[in-house]
C-alpha positions in Angstrom: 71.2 89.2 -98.7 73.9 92.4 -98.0 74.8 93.5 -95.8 72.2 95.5 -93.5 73.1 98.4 -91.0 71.4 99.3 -87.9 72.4 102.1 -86.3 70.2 103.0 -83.3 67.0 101.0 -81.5 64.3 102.3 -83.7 66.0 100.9 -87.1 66.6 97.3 -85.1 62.9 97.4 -83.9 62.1 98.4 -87.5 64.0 95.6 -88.9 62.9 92.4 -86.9 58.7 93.9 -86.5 57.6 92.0 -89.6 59.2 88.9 -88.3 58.1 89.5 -84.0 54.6 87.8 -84.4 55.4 84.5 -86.1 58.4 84.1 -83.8 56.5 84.5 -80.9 53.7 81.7 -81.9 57.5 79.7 -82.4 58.0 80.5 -79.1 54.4 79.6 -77.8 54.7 75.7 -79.8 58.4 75.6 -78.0 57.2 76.4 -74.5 53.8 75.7 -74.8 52.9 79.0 -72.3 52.2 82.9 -73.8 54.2 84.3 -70.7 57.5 81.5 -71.6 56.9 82.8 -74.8 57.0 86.4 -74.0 60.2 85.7 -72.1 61.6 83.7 -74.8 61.2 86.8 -77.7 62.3 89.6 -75.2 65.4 87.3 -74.7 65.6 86.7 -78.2 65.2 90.1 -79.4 67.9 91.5 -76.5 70.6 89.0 -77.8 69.9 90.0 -81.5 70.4 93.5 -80.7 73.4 92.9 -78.8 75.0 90.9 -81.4 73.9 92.2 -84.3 77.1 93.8 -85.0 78.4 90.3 -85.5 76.0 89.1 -87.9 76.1 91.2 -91.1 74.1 89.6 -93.2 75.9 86.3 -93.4 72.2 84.3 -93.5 68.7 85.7 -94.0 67.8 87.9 -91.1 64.7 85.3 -90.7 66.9 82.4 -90.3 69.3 84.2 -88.1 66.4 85.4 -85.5 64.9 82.0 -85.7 68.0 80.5 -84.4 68.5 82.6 -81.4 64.5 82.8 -80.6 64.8 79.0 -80.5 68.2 78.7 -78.5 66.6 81.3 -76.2 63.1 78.6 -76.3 65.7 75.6 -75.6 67.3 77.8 -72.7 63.7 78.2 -71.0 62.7 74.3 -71.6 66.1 73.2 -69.7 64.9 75.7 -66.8 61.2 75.1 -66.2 59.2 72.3 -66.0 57.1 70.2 -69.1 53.5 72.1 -69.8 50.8 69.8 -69.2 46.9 69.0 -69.4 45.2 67.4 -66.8 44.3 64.9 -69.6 48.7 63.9 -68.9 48.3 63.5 -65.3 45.4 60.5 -65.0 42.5 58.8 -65.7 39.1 60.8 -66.0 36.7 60.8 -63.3 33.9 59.0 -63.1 31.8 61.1 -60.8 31.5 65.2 -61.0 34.2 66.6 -58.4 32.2 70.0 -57.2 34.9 71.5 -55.0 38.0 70.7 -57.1 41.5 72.3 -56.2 43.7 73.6 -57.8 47.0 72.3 -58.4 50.2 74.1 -58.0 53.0 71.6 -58.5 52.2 71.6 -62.1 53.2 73.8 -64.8 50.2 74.2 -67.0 49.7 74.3 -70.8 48.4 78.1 -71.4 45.9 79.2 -74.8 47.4 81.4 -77.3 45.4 84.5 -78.5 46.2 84.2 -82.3 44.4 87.3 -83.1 42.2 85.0 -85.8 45.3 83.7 -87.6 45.2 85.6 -90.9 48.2 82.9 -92.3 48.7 79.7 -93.8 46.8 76.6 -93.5 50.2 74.9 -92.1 50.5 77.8 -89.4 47.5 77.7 -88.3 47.5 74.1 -87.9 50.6 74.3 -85.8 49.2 76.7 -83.0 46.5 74.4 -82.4 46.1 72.8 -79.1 46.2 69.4 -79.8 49.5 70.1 -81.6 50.8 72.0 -79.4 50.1 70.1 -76.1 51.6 67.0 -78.0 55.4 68.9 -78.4 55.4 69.1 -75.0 55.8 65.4 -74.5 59.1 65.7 -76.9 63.1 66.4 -75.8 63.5 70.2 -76.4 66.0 69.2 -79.4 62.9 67.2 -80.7 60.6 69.8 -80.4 62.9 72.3 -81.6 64.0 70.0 -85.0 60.2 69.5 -85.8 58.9 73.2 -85.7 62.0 74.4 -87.7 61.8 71.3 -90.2 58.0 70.6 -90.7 56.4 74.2 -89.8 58.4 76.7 -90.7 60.1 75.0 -93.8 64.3 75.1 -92.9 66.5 72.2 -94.1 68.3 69.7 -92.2 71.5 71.5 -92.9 70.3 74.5 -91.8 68.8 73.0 -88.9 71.8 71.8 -87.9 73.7 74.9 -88.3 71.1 76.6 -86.6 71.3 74.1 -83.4 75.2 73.7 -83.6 75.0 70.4 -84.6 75.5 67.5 -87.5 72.8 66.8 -90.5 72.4 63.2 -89.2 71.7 64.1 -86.0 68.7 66.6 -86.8 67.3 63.6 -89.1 67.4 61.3 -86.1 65.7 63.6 -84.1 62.9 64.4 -86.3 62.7 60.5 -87.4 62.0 60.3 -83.1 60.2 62.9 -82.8 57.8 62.0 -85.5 57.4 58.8 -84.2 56.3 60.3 -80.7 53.9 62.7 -81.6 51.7 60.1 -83.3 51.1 58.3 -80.2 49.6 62.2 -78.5 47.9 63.4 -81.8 44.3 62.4 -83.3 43.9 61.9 -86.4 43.6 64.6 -88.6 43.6 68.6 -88.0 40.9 71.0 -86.3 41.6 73.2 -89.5 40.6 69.9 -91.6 37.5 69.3 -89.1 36.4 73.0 -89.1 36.4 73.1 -92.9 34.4 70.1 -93.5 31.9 71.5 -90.9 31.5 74.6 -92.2 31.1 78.0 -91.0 27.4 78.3 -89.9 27.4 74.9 -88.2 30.7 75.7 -86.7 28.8 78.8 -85.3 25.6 77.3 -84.2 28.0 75.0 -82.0 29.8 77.8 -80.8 27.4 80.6 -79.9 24.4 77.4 -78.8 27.4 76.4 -76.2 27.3 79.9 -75.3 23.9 80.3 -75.6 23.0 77.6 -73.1 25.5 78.5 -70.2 24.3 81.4 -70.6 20.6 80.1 -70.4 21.9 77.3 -67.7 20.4 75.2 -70.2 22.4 71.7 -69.6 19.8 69.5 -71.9 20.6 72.3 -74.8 24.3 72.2 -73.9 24.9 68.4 -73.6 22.9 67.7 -77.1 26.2 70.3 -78.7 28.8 67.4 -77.6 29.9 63.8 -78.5 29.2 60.9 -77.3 33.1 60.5 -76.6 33.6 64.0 -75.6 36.4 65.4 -72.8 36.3 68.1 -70.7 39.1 69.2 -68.7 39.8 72.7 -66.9 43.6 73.5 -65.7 44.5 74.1 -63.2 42.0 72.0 -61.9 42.9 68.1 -61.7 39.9 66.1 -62.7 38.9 66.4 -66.1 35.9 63.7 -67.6 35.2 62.2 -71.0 32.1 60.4 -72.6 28.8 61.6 -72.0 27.6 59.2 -69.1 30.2 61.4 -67.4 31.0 65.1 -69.0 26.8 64.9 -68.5 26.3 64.6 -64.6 29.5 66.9 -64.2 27.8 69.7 -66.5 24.8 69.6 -64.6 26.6 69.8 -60.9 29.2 72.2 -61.6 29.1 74.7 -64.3 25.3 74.9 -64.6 24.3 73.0 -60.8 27.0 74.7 -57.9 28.6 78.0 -59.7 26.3 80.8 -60.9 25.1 83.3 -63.7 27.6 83.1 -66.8 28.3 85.6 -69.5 29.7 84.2 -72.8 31.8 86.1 -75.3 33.3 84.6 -78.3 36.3 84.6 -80.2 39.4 82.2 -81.3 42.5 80.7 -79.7 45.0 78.3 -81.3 43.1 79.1 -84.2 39.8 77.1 -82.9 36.8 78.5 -81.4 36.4 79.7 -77.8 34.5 81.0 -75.0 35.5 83.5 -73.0 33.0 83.1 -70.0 32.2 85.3 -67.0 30.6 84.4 -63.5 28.6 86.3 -61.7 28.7 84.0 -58.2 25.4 84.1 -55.6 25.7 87.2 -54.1 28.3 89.0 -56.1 27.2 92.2 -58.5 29.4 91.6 -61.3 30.3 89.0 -63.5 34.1 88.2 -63.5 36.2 86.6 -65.7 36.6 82.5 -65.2 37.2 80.7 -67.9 38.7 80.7 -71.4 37.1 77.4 -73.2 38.7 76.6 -76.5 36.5 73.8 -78.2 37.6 70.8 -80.3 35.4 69.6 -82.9 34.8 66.2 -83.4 32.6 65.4 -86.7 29.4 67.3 -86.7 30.0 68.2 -82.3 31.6 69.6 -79.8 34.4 67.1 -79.2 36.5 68.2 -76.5 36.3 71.9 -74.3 39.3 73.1 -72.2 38.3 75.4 -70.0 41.7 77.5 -68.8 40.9 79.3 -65.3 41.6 82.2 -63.9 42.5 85.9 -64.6 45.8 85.7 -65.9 44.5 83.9 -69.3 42.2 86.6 -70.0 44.8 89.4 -69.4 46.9 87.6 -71.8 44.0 87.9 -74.5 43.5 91.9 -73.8 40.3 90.9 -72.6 38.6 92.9 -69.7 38.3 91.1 -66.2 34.6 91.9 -65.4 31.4 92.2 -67.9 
């Protein structure tokens, strides 16, 4: 391309707004967290400004913002710690825990409001959660070589200008970091399993499982899931999988020991979820709990995470009472 001129905020802001969503879900599969993500792109967008003076149209302006939004991403990695599930810390539990505590000495793996992902197949594939908790367990260099190579389409050259470094080095590190991410990923997509579901089972499963919290219906809940089903709820610790065990825990904690819920639904990491508010004994007001973006397995609910606390909801624009 020419040479392109920016002579005051606006025009800049002007320039790089087509480009500001899909680096920020870049951001998000970097760091794995919508506020590190945030931070990344504010970062990003302050050092393009400052330099853009220096730049001149030497690459695309695409390729150009993608390599400081993913320096500014590599910066954040080396600062803060990996972004987890409790699924990474242990083995499930075997018997519902009803008073489970938080834990703070972990930095948690966040849900990403995609706004319903009007994009490619490949993109929307890349935001979900199974993906993205899965680049977490990578070197940032990994990570970073694998979103620009695989996702977003760059060449090994260009990776490797883009991450100051040589051609054989990026193919090492996507040759690694291939190799790593099949040992964290199932087999096969959520886009793959939601299309061979189809959209009116998918949203029988979806507003049932909201259907029957709301209801505190546990027999009509547990028949949605898998046999082999997981449930897990960060920051919480314990998390449970199979039915001899997501079953009890269903019936003593979310439906036995909490309250009334309220269920609204929508998407995150381009998968269904359930935004549900609790109305505790004695309170007058339901209040937001729990962002629960479900997995399908086959023809069920295969997996829910069920992201805690006020802060998630904020992130999605969504009100903190019903």
């Amino acid at each position: 391309m020419g040479e392109v001129s920016v002579t005051s905020d606006d025009a800049f802001t002007d320039l790089v707004a087509p480009l500001r969503r899909e680096l920020h879900a870049h951001c998000y599969r970097m760091l794995g967290s919508v506020h590190d993500a945030d931070d990344a792109l504010q970062n990003a967008l302050v050092q393009a400004w400052r330099g853009f003076g220096g730049f001149e149209g030497r690459s695309s302006l695409r390729r150009w913002m993608y390599t400081i939004a993913t320096r500014c991403s590599l910066d954040l990695i080396a600062e803060r710690r990996r972004r987890a599930l409790p699924i990474d810390l242990g083995p499930s539990s075997q018997e519902p825990v009803v008073d489970d505590v938080p834990r703070t000495d972990v930095a948690w793996l966040g849900p990403y409001p995609d706004g319903g992902m009007e994009s490619r197949f490949e993109e929307r594939e890349a935001v979900e959660l199974a993906f993205v908790a899965a680049l977490q367990h990578l070197p940032g260099n990994q990570r970073a070589a694998l979103l620009l190579f695989e996702v977003l389409g760059f060449s090994a050259q260009e990776i490797a200008d883009m991450m100051q470094t040589s051609t054989p080095a990026v193919n090492s590190a996507l040759q690694r970091a291939r190799a790593a991410l099949r040992e964290h990923m199932p087999s096969g997509s959520q886009q793959q399993a939601l299309r061979r579901l189809g959209d009116t089972r998918l949203r029988k499963l979806v507003t049932g499982f909201a259907a029957a919290l709301e209801r505190g219906d546990a027999d009509e809940l547990i028949e949605l899931l898998s046999a082999g089903v997981t449930w897990s709820m960060p920051p919480l610790p314990h998390w449970y999988q199979g039915l001899e065990h997501v079953g009890p825990f269903v019936r003593a904690v979310p439906l036995g020991s909490c309250g009334e819920w309220r269920a609204r639904t929508l998407t995150a990491n381009a998968q269904p979820m359930v935004a549900l508010y609790l109305r505790a004994p004695g309170d007058d007001a339901y209040r937001a709990w729990s962002l629960n973006v479900l997995t399908v397995h086959d023809d069920a609910i295969g997996d829910v995470t069920s992201f805690i606390g006020v802060d998630a909801f904020t992130s999605f624009g969504l009100p903190v009472t019903a």
